[in-house]
MMTF fields as JSON, N, C-alpha, C and O atoms, coordinates in Angstrom:
{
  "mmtfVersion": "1.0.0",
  "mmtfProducer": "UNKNOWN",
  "numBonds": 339,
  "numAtoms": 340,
  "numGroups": 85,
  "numChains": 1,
  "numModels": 1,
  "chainsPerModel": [1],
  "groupsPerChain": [85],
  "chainIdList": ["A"],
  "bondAtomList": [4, 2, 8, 6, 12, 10, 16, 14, 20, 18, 24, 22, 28, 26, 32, 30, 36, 34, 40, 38, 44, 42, 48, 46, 52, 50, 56, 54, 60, 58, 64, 62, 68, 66, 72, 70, 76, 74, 80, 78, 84, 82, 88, 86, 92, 90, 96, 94, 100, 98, 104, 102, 108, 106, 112, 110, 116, 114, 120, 118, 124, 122, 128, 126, 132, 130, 136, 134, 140, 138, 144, 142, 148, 146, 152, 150, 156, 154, 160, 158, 164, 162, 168, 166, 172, 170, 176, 174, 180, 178, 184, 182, 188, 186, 192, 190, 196, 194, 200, 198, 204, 202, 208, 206, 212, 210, 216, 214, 220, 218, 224, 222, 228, 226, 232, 230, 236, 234, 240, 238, 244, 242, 248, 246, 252, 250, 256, 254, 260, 258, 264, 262, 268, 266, 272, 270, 276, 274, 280, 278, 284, 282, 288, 286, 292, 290, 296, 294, 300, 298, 304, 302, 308, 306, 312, 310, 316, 314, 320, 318, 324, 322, 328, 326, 332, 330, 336, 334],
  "bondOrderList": [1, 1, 1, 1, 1, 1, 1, 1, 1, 1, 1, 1, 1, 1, 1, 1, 1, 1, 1, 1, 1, 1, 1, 1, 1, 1, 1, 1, 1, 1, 1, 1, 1, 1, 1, 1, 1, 1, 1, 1, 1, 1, 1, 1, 1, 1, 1, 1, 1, 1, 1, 1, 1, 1, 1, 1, 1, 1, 1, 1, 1, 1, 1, 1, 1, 1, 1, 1, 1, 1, 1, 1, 1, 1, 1, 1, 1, 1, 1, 1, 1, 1, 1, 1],
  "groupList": [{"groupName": "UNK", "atomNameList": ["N", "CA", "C", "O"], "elementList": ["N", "C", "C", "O"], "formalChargeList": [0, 0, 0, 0], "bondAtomList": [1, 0, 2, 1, 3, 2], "bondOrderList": [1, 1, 2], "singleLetterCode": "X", "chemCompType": "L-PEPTIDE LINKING"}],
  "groupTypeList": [0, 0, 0, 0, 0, 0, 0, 0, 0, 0, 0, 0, 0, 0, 0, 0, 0, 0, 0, 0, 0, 0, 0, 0, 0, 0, 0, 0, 0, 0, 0, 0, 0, 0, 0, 0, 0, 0, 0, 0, 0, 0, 0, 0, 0, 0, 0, 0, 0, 0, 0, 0, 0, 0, 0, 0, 0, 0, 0, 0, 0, 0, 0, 0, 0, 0, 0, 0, 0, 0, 0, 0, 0, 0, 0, 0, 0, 0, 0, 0, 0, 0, 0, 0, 0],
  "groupIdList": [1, 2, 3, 4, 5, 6, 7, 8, 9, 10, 11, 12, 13, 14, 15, 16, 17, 18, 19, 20, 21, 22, 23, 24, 25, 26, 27, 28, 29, 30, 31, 32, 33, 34, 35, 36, 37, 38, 39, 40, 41, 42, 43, 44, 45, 46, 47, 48, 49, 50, 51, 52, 53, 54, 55, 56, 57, 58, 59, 60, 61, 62, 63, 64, 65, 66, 67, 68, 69, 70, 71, 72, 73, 74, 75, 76, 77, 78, 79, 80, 81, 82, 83, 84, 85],
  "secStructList": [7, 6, 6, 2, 2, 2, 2, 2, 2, 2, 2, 6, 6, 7, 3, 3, 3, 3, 6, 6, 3, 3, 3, 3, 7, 3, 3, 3, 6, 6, 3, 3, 3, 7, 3, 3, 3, 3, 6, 6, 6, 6, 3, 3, 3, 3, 3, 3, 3, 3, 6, 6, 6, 3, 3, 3, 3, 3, 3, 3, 3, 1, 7, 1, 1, 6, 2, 2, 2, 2, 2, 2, 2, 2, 2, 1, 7, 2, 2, 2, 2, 2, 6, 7, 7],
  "xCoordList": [6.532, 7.826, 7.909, 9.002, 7.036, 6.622, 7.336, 8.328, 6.819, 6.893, 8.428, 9.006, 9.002, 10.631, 11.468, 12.362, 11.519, 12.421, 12.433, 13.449, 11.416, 10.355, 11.474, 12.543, 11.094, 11.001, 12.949, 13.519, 13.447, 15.062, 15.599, 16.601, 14.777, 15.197, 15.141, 15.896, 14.035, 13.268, 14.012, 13.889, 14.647, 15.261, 16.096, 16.324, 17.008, 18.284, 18.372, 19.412, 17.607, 17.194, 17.705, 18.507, 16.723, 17.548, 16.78, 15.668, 17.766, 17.579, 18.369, 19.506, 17.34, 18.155, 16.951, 15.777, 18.174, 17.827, 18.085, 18.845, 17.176, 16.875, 16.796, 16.91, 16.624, 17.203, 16.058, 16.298, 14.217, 13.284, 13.243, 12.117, 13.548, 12.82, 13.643, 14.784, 12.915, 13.74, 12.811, 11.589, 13.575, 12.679, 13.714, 14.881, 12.843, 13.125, 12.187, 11.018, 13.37, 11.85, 11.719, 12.594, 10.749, 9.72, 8.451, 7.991, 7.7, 7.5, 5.899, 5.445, 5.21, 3.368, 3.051, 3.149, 2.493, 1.825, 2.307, 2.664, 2.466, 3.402, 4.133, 4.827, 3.85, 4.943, 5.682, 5.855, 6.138, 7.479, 7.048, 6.203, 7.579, 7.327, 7.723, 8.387, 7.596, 8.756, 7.582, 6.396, 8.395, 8.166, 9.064, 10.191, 7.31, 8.534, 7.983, 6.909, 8.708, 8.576, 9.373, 10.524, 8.446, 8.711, 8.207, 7.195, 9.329, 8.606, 8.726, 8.432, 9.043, 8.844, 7.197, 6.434, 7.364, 5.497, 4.467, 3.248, 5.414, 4.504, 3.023, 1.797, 4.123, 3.444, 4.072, 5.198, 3.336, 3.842, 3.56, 2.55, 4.25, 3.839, 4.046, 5.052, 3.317, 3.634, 2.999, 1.829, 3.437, 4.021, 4.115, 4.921, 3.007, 3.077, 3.205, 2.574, 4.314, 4.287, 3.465, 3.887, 2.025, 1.195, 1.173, 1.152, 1.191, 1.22, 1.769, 1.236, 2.874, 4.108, 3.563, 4.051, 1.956, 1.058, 0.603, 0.114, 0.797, 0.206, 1.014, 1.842, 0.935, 1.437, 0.359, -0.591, 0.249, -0.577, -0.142, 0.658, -0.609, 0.23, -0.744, -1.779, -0.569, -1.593, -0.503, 0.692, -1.324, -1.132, -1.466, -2.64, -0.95, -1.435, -0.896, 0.324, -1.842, -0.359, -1.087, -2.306, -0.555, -0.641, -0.762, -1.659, 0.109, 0.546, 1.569, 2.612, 1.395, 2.783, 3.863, 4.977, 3.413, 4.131, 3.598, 2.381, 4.224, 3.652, 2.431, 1.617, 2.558, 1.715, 0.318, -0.067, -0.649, -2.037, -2.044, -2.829, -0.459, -0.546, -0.142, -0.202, 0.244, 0.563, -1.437, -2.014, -1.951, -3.334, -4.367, -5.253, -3.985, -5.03, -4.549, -5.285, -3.748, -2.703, -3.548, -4.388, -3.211, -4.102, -5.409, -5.723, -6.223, -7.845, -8.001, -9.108, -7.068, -7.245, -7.223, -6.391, -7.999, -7.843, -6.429, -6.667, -4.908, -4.269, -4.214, -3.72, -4.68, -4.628, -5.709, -5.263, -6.624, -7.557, -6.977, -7.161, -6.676, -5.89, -5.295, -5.513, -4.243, -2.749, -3.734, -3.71, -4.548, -5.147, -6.325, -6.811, -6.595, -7.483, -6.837, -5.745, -7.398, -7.232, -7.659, -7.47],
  "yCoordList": [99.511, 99.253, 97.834, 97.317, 97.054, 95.85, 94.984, 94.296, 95.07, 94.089, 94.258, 93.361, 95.661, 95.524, 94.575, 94.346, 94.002, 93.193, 92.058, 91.369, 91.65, 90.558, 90.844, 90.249, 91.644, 92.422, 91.981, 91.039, 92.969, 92.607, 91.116, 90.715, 90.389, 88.546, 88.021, 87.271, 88.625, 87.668, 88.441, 87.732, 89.276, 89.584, 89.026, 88.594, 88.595, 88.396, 86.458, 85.801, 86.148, 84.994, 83.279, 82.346, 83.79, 83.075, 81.66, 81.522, 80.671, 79.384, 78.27, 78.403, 77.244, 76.91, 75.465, 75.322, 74.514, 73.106, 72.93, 73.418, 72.121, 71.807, 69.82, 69.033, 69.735, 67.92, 67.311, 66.433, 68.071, 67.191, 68.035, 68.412, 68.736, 69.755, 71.431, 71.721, 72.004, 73.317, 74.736, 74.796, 75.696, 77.33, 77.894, 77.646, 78.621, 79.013, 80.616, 80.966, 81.08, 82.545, 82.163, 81.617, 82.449, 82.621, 83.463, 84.189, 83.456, 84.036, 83.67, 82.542, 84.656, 83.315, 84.69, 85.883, 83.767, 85.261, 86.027, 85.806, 87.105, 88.34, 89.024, 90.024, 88.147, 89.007, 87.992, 86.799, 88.951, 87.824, 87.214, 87.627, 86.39, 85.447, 84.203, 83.759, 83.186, 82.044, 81.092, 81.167, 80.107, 78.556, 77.229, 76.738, 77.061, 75.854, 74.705, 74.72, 73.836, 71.79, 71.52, 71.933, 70.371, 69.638, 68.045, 67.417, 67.728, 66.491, 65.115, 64.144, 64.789, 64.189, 64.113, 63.247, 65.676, 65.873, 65.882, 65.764, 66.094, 66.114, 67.473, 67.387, 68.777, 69.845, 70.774, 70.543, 72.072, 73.372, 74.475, 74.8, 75.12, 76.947, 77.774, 78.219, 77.807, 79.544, 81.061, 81.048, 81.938, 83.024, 83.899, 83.693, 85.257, 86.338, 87.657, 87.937, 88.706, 89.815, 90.403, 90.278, 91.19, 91.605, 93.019, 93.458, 93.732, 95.114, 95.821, 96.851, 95.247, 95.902, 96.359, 97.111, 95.329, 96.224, 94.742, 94.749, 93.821, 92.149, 91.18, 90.825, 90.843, 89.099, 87.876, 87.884, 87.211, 86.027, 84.936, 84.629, 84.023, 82.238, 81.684, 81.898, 80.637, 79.25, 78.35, 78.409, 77.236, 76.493, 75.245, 75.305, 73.555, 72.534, 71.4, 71.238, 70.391, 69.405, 67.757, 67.702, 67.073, 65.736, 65.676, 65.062, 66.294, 66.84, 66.133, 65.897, 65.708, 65.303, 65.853, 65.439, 67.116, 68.234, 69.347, 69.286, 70.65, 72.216, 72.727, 73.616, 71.795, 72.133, 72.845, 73.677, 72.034, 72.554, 74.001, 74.809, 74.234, 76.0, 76.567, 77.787, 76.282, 77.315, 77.472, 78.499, 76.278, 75.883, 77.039, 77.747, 76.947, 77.558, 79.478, 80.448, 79.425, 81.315, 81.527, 82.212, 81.127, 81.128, 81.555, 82.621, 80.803, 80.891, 82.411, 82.779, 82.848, 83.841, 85.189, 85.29, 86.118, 87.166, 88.499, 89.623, 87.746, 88.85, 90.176, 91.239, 89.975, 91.721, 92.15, 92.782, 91.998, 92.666, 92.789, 94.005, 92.701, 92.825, 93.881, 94.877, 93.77, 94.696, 96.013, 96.811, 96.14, 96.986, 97.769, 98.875, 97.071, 98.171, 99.134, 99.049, 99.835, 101.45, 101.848, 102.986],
  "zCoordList": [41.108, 41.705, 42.261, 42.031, 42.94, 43.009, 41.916, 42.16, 40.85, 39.937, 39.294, 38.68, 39.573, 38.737, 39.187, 38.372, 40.065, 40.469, 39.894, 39.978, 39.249, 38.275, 37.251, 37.111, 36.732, 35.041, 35.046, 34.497, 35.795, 35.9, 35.933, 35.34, 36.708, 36.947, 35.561, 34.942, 35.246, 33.55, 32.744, 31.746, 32.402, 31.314, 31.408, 30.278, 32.238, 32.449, 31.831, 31.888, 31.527, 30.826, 32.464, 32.507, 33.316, 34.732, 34.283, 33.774, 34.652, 34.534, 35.942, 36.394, 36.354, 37.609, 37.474, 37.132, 38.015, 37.629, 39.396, 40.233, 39.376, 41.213, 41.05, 40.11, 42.064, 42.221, 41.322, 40.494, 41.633, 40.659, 39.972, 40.296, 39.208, 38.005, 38.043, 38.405, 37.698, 36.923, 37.22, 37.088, 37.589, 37.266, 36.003, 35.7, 35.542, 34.153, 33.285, 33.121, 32.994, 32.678, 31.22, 30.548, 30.899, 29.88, 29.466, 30.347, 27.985, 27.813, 28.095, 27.902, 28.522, 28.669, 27.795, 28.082, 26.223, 25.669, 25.077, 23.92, 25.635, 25.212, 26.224, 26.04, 27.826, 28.881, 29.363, 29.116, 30.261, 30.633, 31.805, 32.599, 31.833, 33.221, 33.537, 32.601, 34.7, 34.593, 34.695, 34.372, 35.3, 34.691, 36.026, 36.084, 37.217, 38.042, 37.273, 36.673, 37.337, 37.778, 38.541, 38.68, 39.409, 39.959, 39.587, 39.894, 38.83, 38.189, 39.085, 38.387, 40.314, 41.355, 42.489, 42.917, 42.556, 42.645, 41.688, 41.809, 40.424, 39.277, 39.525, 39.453, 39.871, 40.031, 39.251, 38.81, 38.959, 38.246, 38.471, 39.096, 38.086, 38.159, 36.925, 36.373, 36.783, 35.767, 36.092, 36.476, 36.013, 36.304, 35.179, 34.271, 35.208, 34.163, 34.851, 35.87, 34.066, 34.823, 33.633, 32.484, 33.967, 33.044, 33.656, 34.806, 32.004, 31.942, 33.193, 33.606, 33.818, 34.346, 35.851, 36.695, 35.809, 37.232, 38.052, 39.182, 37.464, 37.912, 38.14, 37.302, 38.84, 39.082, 38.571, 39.354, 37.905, 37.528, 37.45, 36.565, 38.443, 38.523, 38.348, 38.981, 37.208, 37.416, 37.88, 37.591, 38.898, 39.454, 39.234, 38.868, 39.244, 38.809, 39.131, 39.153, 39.446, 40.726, 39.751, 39.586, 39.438, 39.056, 37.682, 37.104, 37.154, 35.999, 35.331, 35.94, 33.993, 33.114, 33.101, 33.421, 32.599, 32.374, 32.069, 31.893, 31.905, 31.952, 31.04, 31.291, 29.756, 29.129, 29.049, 28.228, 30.631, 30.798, 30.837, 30.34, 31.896, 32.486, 31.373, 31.525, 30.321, 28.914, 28.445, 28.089, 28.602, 27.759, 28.567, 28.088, 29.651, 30.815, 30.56, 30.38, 30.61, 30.444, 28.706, 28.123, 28.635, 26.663, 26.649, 26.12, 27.198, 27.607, 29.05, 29.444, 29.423, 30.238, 29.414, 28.513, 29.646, 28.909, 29.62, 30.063, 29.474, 30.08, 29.233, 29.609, 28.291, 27.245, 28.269, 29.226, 28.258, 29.148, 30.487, 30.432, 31.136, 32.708, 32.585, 33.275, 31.443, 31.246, 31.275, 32.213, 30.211, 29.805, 30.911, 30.674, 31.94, 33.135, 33.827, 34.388, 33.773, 34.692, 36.339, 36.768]
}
């Protein structure tokens, strides 16, 4: 029940542009989840709602752009997460 409020935001395809940068939902993988910049701090967030039971953020500050946190979510095993009992 935690995480529906997630699940409802990210479907709804929410997008919002702020003075340095943008939140945005997306997909990390195969779940849903969003996406900050702040391209003034040249920081980021990404954000996975996994197997409907997790929250997972990587975090990353002196950054170009989002790319590393897609690179880093990749190398994490979230099938395995979704998947514990």
């Amino acid at each position: 029940m935690l995480v529906a409020p997630f699940a409802m935001f990210l479907t709804a395809g929410y997008e919002k542009e702020t003075e340095n940068g943008y939140e945005k939902s997306v997909k990390v993988g195969e779940y849903p989840g969003w996406e900050k910049w702040d391209s003034e701090n040249k920081t980021g967030e990404l954000n996975a709602v996994v197997g409907k039971r997790f929250v997972v953020t990587f975090e990353g500050s002196g950054l170009e752009n989002t790319k590393p946190l897609y690179e880093l979510a990749q190398k994490a095993d979230l099938n395995k997460l979704a998947g514990m009992k």
